[in-house]
TORSENU-981259 format. One record per atom (N, C-alpha, C): residue number from 1; atom name; z, x, y. Coordinates in nm, 4 decimals, m for minus. Layout:
% TORSENU-981259
NUM, CA, Z, X, Y
...
% end
This chain:
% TORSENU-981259
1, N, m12.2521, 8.2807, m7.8558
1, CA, m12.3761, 8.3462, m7.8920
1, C, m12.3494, 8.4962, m7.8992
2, N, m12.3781, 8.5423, m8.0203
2, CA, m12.3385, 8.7061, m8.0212
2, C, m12.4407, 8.7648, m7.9469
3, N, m12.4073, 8.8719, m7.8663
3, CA, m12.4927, 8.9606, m7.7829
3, C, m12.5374, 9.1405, m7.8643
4, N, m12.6341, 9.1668, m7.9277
4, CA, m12.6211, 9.3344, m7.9269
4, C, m12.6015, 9.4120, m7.8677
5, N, m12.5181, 9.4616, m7.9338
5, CA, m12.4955, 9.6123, m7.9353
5, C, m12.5550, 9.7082, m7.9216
6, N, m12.6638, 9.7988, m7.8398
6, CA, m12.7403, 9.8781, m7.8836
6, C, m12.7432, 10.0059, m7.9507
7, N, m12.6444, 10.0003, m8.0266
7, CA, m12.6502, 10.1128, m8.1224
7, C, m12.6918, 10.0761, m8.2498
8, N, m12.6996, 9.9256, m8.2947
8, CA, m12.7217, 9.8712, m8.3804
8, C, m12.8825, 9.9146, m8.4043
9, N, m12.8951, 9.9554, m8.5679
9, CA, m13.0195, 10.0103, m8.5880
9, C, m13.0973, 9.9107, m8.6327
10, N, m13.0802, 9.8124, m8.6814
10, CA, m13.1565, 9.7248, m8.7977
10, C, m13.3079, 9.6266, m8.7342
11, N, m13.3566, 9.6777, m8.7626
11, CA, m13.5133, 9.5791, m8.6725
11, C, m13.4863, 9.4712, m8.6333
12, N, m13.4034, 9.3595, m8.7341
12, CA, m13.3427, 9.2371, m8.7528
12, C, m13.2550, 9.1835, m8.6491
13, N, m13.1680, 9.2930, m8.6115
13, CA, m13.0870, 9.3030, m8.4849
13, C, m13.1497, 9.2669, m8.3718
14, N, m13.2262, 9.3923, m8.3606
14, CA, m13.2775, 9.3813, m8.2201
14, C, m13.3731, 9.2762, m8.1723
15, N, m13.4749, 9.2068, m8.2647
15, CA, m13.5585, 9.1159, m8.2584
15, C, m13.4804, 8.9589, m8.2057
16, N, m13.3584, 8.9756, m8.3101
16, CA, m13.2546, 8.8448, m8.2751
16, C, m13.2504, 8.8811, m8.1220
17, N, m13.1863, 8.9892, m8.0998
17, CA, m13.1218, 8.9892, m7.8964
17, C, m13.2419, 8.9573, m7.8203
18, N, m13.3281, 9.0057, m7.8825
18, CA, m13.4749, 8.9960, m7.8091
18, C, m13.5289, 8.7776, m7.8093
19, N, m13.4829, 8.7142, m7.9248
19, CA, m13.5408, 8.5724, m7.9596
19, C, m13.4214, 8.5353, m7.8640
20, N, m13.3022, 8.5496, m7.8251
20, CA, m13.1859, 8.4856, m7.7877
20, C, m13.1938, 8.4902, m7.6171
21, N, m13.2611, 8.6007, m7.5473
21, CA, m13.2811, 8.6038, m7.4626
21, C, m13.4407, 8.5093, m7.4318
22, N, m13.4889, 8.5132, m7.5263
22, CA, m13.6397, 8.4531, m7.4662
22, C, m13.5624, 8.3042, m7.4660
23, N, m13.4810, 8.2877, m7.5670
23, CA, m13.4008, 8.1299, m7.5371
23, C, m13.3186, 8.0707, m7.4168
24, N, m13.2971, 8.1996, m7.3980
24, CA, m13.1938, 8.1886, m7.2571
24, C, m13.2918, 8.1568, m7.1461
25, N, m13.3854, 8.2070, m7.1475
25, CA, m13.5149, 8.1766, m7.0484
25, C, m13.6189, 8.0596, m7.0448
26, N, m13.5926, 8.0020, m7.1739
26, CA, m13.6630, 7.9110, m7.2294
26, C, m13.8087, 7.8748, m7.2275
27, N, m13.8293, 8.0073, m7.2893
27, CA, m14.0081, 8.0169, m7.2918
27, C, m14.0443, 8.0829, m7.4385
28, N, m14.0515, 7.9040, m7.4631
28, CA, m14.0825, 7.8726, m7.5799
28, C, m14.1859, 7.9575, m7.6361
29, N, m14.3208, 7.9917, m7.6345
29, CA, m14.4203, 8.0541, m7.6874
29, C, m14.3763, 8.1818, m7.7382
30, N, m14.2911, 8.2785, m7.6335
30, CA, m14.2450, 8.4198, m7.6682
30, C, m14.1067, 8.3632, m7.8109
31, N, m14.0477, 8.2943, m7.7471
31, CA, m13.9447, 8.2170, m7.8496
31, C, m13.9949, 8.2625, m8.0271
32, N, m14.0987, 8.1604, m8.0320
32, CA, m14.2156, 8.1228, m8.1506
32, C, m14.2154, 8.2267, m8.2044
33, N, m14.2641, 8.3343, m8.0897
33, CA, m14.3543, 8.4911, m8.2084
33, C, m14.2014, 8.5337, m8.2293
34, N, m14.1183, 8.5535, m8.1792
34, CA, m13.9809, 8.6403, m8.1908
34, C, m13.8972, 8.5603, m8.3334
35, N, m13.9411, 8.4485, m8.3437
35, CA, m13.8569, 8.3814, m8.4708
35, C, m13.9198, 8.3957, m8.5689
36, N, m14.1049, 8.3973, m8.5780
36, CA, m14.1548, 8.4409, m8.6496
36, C, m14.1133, 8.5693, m8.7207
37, N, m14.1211, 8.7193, m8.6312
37, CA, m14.0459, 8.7965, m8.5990
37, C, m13.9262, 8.8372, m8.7095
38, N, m13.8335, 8.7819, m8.6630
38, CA, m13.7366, 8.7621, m8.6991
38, C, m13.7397, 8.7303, m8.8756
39, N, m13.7709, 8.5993, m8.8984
39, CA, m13.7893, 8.5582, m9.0504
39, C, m13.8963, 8.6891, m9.1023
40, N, m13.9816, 8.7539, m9.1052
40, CA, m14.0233, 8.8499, m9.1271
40, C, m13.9208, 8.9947, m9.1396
41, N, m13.8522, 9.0188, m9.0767
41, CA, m13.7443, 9.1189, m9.0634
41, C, m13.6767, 9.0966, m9.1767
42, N, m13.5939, 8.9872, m9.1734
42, CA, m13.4668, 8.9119, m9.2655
42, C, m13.5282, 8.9022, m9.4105
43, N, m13.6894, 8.9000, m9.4296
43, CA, m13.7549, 8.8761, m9.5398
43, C, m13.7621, 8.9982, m9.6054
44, N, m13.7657, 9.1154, m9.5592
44, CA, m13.8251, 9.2474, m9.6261
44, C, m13.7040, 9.3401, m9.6643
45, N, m13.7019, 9.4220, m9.7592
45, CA, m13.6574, 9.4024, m9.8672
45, C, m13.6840, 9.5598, m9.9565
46, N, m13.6184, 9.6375, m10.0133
46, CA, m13.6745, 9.7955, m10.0014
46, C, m13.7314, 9.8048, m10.1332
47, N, m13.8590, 9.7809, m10.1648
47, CA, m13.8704, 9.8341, m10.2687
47, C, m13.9645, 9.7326, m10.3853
48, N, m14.0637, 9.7783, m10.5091
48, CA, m14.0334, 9.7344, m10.6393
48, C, m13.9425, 9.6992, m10.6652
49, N, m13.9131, 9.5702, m10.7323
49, CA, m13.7979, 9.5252, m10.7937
49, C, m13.6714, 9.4922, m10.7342
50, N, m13.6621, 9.5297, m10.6647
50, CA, m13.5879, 9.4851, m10.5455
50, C, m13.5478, 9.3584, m10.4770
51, N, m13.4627, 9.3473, m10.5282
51, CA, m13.4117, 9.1428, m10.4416
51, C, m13.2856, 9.1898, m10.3459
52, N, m13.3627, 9.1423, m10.2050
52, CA, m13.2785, 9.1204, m10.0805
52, C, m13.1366, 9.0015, m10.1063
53, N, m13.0294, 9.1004, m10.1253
53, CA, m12.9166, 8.9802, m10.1316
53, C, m12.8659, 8.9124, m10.0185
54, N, m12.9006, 8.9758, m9.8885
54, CA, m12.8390, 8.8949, m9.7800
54, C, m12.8933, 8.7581, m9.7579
55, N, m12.7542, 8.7300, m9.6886
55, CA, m12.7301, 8.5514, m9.6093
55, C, m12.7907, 8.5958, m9.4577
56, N, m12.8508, 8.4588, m9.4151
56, CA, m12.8871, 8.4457, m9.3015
56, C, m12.7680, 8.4413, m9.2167
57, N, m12.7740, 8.5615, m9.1560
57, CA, m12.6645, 8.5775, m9.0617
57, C, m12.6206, 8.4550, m8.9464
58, N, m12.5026, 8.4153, m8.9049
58, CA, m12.5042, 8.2795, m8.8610
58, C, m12.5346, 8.2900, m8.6785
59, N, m12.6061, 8.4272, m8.6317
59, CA, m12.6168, 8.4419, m8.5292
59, C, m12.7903, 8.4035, m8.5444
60, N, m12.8462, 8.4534, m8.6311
60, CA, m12.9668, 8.4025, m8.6698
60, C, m12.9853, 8.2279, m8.6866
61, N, m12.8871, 8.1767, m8.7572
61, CA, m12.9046, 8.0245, m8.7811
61, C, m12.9384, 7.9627, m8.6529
62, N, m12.7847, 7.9879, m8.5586
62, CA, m12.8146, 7.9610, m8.4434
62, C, m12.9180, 7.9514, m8.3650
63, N, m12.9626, 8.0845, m8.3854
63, CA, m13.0928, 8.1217, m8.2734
63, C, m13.2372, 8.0113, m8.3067
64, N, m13.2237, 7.9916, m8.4769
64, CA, m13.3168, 7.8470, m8.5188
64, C, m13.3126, 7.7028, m8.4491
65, N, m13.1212, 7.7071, m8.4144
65, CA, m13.1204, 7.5997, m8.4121
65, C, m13.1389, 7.5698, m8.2777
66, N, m13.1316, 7.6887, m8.1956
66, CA, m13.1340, 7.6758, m8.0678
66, C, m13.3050, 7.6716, m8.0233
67, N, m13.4008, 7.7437, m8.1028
67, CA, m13.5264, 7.6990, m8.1147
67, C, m13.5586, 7.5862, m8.1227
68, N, m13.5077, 7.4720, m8.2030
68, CA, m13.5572, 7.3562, m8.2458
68, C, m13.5285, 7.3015, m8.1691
69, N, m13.3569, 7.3096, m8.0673
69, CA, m13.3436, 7.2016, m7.9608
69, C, m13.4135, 7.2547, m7.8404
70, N, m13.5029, 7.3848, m7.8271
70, CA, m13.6150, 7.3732, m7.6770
70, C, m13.6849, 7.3054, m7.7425
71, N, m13.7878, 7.3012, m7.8639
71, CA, m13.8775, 7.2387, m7.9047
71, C, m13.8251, 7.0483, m7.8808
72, N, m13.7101, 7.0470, m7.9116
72, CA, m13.7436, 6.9105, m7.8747
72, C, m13.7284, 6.8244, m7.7001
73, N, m13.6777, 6.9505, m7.6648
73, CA, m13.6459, 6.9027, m7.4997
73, C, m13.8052, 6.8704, m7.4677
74, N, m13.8203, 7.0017, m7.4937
74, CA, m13.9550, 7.0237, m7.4453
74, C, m14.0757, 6.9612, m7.4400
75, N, m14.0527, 6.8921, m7.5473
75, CA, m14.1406, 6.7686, m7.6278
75, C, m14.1325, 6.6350, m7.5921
76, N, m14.0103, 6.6234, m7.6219
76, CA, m13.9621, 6.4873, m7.5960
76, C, m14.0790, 6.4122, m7.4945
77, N, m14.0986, 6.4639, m7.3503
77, CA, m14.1748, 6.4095, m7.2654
77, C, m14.2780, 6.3813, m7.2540
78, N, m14.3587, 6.4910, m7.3953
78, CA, m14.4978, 6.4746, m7.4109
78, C, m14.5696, 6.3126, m7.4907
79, N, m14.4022, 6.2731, m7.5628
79, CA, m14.4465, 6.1277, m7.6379
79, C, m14.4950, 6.0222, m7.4891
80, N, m14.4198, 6.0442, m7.4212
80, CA, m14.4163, 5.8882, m7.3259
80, C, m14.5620, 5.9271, m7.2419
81, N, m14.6238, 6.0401, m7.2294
81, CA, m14.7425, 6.0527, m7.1930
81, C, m14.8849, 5.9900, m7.2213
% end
């Protein structure tokens, strides 16, 4: 799991260290707004006319995928209820 750097300027950056730690803690709700967050960051884009060429960085993928497996831990227990 990549960790930031804090010299790193990019909103995108810091929001990721910020979603990766709420993962590490596993509290899901803060998780949610920070990935929200996040896809919002990665979405914007400078300008009229302007098309964002970047790839979803694979520290970002992660951090999805690591979202989806609290969501299902987390869940899982609520079926047999």
């Amino acid at each position: 799991m990549g960790r930031l750097v804090m010299e790193e300027r990019r909103l995108c950056d810091r929001v990721l260290h910020a979603l990766e730690l709420a993962l590490d803690q596993e509290d899901l709700e803060i998780a949610e707004h920070l990935a929200r967050a996040l896809e919002l960051s990665l979405t914007r884009f400078g300008g009229e006319g302007k098309v964002d060429q970047r790839d979803l960085p694979m520290a970002a993928a992660t951090a999805f995928d690591r979202l989806d497996e609290l969501k299902r831990r987390l869940f899982a227990g609520w079926a047999w209820r």
